[in-house]
VOFI-273756 format. One line per 3 residues: number of its first residue (from 1); for each residue x, y, z of N, C-alpha, C, O, CB. Coordinates in pm, 1 decimal. Each point is the difference from the previous one (the first is absolute). Glycine has a CB too. Layout:
// residues N
NUM> X Y Z X Y Z X Y Z X Y Z X Y Z  ...
//
This chain:
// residues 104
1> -11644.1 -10579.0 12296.2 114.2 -86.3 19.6 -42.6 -145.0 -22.8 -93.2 -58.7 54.9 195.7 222.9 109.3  -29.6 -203.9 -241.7 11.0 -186.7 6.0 79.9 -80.7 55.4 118.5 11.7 -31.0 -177.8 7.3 -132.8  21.5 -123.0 260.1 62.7 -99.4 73.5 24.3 -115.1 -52.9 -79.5 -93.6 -8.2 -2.4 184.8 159.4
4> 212.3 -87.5 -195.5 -2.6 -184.8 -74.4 -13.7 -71.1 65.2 43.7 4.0 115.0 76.9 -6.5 -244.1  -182.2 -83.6 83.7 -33.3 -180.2 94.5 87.4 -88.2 -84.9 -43.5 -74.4 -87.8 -247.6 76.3 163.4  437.4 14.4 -37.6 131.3 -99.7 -0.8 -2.3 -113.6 36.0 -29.1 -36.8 113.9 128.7 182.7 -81.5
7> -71.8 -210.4 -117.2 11.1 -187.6 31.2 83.4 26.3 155.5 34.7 107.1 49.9 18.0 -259.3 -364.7  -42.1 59.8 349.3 77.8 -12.8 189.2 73.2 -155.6 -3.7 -56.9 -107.7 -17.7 -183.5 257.8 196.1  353.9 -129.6 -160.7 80.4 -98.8 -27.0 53.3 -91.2 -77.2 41.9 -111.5 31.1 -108.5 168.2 84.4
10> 62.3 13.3 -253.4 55.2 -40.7 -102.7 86.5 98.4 -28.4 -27.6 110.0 47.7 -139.9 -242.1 -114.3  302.9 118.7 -23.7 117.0 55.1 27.5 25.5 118.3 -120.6 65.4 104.1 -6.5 19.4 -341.3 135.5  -173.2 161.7 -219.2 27.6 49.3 -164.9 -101.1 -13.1 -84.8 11.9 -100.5 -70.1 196.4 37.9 80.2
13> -308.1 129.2 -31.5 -130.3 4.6 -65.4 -27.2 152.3 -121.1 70.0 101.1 6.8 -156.9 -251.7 257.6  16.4 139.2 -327.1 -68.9 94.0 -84.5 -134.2 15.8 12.3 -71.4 -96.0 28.8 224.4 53.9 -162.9  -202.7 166.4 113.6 -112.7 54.8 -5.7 -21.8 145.4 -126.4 81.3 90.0 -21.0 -76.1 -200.5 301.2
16> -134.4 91.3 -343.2 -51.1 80.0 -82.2 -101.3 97.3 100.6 -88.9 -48.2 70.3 122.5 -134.8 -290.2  -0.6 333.5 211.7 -105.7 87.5 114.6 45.5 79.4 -90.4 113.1 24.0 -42.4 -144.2 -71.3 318.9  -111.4 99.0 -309.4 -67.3 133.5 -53.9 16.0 145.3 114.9 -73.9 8.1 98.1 -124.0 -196.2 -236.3
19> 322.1 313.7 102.1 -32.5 37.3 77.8 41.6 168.6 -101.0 75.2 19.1 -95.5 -59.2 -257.3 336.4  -94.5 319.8 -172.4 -72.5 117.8 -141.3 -28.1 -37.1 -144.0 38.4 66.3 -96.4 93.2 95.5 203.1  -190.2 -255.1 -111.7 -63.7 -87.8 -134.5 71.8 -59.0 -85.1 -35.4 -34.9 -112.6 -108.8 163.8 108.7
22> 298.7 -149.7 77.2 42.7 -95.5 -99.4 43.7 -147.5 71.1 26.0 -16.8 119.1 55.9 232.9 -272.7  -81.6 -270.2 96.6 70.3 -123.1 74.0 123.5 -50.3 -18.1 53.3 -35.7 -105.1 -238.4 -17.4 107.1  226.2 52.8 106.7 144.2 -53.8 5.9 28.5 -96.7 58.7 -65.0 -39.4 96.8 118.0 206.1 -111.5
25> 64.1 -233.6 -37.5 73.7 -164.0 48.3 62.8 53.2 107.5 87.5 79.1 -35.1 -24.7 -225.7 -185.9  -78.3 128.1 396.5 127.2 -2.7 72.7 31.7 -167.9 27.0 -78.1 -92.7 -21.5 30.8 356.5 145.0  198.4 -272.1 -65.2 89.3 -66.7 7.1 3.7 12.8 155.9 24.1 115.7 34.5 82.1 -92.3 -278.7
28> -126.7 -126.5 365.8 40.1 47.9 125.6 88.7 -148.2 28.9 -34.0 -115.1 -27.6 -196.4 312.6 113.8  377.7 -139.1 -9.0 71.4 -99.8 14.8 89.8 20.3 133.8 43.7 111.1 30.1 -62.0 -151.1 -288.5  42.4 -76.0 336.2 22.3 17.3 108.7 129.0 -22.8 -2.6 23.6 -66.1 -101.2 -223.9 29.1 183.0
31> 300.9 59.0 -19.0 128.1 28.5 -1.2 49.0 -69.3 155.2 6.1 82.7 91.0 -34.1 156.5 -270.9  58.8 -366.9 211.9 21.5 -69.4 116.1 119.1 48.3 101.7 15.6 -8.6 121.8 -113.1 -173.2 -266.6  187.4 246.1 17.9 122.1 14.0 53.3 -23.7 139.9 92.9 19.7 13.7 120.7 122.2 -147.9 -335.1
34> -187.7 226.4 122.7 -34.9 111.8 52.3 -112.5 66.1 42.3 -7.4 122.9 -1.1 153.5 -135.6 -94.1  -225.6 -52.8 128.7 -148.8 -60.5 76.3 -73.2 129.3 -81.7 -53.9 102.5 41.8 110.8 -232.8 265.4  -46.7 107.3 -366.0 -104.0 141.2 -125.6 -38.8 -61.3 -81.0 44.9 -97.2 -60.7 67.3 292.5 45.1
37> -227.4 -123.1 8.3 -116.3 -28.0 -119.8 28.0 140.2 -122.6 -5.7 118.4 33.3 -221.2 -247.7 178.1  259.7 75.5 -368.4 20.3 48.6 -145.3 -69.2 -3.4 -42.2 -56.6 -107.5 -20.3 189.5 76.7 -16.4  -197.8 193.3 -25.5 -108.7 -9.6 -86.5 72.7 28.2 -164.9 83.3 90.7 -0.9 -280.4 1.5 219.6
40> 180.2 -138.2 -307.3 -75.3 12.0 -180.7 -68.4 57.8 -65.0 -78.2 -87.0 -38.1 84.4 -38.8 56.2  -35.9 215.5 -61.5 -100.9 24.8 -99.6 13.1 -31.0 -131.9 98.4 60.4 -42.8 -138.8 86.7 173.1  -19.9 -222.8 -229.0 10.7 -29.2 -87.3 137.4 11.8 -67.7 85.6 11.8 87.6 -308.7 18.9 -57.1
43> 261.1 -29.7 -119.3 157.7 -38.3 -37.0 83.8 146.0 33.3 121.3 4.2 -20.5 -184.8 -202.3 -204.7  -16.6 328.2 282.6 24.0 105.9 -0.6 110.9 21.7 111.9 118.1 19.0 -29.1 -344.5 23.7 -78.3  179.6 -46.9 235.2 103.3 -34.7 117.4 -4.6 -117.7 94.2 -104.5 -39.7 51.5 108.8 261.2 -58.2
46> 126.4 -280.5 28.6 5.5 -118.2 55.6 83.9 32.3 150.7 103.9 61.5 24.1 -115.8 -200.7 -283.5  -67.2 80.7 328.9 105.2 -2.6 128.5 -42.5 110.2 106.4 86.1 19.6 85.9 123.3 -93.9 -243.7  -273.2 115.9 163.9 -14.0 149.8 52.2 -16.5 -99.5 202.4 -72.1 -99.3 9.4 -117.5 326.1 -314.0
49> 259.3 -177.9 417.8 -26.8 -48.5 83.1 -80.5 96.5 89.5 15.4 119.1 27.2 165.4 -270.3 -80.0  -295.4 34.8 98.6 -100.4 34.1 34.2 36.7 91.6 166.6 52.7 -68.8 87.5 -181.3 -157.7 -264.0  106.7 333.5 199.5 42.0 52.4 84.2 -147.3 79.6 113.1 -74.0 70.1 -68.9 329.3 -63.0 -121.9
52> -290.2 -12.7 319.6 -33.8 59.7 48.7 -49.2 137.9 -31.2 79.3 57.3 -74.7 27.2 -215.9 160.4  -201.1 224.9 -56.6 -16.2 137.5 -21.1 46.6 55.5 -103.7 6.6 122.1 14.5 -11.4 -114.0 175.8  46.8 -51.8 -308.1 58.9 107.0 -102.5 -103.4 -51.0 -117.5 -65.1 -104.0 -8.8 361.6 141.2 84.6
55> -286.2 73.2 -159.5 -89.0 -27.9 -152.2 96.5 -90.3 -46.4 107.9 56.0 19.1 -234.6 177.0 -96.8  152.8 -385.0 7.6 77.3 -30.5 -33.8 40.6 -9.1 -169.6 83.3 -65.7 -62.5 -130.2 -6.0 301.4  -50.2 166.0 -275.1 -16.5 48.5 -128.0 67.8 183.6 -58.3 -1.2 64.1 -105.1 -233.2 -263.3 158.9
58> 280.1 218.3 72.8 19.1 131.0 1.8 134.6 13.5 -69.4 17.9 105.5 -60.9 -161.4 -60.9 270.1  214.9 -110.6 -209.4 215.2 -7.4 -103.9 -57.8 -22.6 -91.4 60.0 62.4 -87.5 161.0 -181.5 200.1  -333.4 50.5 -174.1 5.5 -39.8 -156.6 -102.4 65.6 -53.8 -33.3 -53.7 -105.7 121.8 -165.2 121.3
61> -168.4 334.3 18.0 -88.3 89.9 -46.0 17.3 -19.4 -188.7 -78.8 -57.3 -75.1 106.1 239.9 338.7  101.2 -113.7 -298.5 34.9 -10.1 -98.0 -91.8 -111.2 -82.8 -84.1 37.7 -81.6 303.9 58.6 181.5  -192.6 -256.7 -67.7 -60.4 -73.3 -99.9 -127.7 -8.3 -4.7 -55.5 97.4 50.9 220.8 -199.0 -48.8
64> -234.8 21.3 -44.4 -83.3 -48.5 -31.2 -72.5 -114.6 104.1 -12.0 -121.1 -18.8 126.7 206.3 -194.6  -147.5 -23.8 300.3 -31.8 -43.3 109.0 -155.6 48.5 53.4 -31.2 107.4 -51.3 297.0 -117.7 79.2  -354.3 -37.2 50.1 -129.0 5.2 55.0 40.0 205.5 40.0 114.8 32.7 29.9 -185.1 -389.2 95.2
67> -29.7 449.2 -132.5 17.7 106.7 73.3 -10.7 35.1 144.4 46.9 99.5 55.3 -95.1 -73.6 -246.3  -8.1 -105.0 233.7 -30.8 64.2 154.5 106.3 -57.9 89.5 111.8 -44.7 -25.5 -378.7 58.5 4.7  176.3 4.9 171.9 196.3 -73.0 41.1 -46.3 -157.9 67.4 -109.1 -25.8 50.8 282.8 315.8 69.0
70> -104.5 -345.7 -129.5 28.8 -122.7 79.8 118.5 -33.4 136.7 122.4 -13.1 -0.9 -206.2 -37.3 -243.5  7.8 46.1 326.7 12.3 4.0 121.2 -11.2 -137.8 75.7 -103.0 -67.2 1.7 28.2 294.9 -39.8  210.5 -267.0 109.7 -32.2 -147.9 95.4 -45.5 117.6 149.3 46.6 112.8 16.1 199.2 -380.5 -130.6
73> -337.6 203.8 197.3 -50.3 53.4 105.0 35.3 -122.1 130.3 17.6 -120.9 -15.1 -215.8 279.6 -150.9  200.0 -96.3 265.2 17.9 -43.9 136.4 -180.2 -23.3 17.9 -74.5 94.0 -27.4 348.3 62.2 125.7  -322.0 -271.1 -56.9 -153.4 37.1 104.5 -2.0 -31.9 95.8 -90.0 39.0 74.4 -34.2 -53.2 -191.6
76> 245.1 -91.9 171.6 -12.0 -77.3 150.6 146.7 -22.8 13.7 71.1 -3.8 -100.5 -317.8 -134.7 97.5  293.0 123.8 118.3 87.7 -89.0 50.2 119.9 107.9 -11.1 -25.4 118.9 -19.0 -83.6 -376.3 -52.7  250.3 205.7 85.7 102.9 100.6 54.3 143.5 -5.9 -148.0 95.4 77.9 -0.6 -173.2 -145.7 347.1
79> 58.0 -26.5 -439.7 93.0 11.5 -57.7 60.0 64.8 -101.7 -36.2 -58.2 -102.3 -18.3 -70.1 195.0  117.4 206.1 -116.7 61.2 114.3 -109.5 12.9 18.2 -133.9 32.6 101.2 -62.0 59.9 -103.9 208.2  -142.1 -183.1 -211.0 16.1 -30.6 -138.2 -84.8 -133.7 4.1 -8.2 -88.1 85.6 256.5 208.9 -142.7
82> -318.1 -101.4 -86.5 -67.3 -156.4 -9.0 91.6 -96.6 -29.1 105.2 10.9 -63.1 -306.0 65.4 -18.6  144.6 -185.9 140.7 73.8 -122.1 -6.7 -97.8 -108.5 -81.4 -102.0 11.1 -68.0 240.9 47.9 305.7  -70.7 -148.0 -203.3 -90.4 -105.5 -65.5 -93.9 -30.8 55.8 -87.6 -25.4 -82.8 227.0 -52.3 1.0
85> -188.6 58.6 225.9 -50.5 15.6 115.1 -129.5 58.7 -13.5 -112.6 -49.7 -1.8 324.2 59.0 93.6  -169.6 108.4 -100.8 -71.9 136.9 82.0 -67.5 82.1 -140.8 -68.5 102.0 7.4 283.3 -59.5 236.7  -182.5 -103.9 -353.9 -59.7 125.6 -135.1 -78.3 -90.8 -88.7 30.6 -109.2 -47.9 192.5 289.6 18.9
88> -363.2 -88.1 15.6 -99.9 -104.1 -65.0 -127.3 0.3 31.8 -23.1 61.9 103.9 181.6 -188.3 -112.5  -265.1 71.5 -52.4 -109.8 32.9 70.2 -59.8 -19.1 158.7 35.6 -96.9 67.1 -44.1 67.9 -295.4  -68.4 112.4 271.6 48.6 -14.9 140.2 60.8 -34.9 145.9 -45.6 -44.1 105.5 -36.2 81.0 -246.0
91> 241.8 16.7 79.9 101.9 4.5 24.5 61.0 135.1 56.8 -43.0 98.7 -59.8 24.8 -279.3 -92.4  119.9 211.1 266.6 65.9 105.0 37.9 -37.9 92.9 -124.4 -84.7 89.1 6.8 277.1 -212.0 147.5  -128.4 95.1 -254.3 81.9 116.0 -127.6 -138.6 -64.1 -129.5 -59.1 -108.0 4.1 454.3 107.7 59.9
94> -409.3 100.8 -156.0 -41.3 -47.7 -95.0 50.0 125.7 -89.8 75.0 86.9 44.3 -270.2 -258.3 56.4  146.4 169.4 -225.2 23.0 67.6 -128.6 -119.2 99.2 -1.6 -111.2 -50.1 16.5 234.1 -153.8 -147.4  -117.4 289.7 119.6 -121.3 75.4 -74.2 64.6 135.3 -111.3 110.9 52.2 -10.8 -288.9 -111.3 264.0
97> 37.6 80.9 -327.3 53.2 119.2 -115.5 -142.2 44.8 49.5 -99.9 -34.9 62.9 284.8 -46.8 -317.4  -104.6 219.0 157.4 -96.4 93.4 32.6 -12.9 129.2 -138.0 77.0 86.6 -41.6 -12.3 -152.6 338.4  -147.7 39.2 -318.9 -35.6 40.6 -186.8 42.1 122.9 -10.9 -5.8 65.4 104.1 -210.4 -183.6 -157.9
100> 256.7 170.6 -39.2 59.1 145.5 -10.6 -97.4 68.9 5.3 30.9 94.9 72.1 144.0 -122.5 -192.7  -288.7 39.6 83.6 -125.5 80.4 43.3 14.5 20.8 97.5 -25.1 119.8 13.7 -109.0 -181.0 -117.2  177.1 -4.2 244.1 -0.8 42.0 109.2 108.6 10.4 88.3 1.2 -27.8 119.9 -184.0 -33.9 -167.2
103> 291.2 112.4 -36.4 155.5 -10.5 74.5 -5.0 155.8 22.5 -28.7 81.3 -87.9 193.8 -304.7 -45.5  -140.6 246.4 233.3 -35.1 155.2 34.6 156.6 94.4 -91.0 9.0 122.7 4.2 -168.9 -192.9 316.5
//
């Protein structure tokens, strides 16, 4: 499993991460109104909201997207969804994937 180390308090940023040997552009964007954090992958899918416990790669299998799953995780504290706050490097919530080699 990989743990992203997410910028922390910036609203709207990009990052290039290599993940099953290719590299991809995500897009992470924070959403004020609706206190959610939007992920991007390269021009492929836009918008995907970042959700607690779910693969958030799992509706768009179909494209052209990283294989394994990507997962926002809970590690501390009590709240139900990352915020701007709470998601990021060590932070409540962070991002991690987890390579299809090892998705059971």
């Amino acid at each position: 499993m990989i743990q992203f180390k997410l910028l922390q308090n910036i609203p709207n940023y990009q990052a290039s991460i290599t993940l099953d040997g290719a590299v991809w552009q995500f897009t992470f964007r924070h959403n004020q109104y609706d206190e959610s954090w939007f992920v991007s992958i390269d021009d492929v899918v836009s918008n995907i909201k970042a959700v607690n416990g779910v693969d958030i790669l799992k509706f768009v299998r179909y494209l052209n997207v990283p294989p394994g799953e990507l997962i926002i995780q809970r590690l501390a504290g009590k709240k139900s969804k990352p915020g701007f706050d709470n998601f990021g490097a060590d932070k409540e919530m962070t991002l991690s994937y987890t390579p299809v080699a090892e998705v059971a």
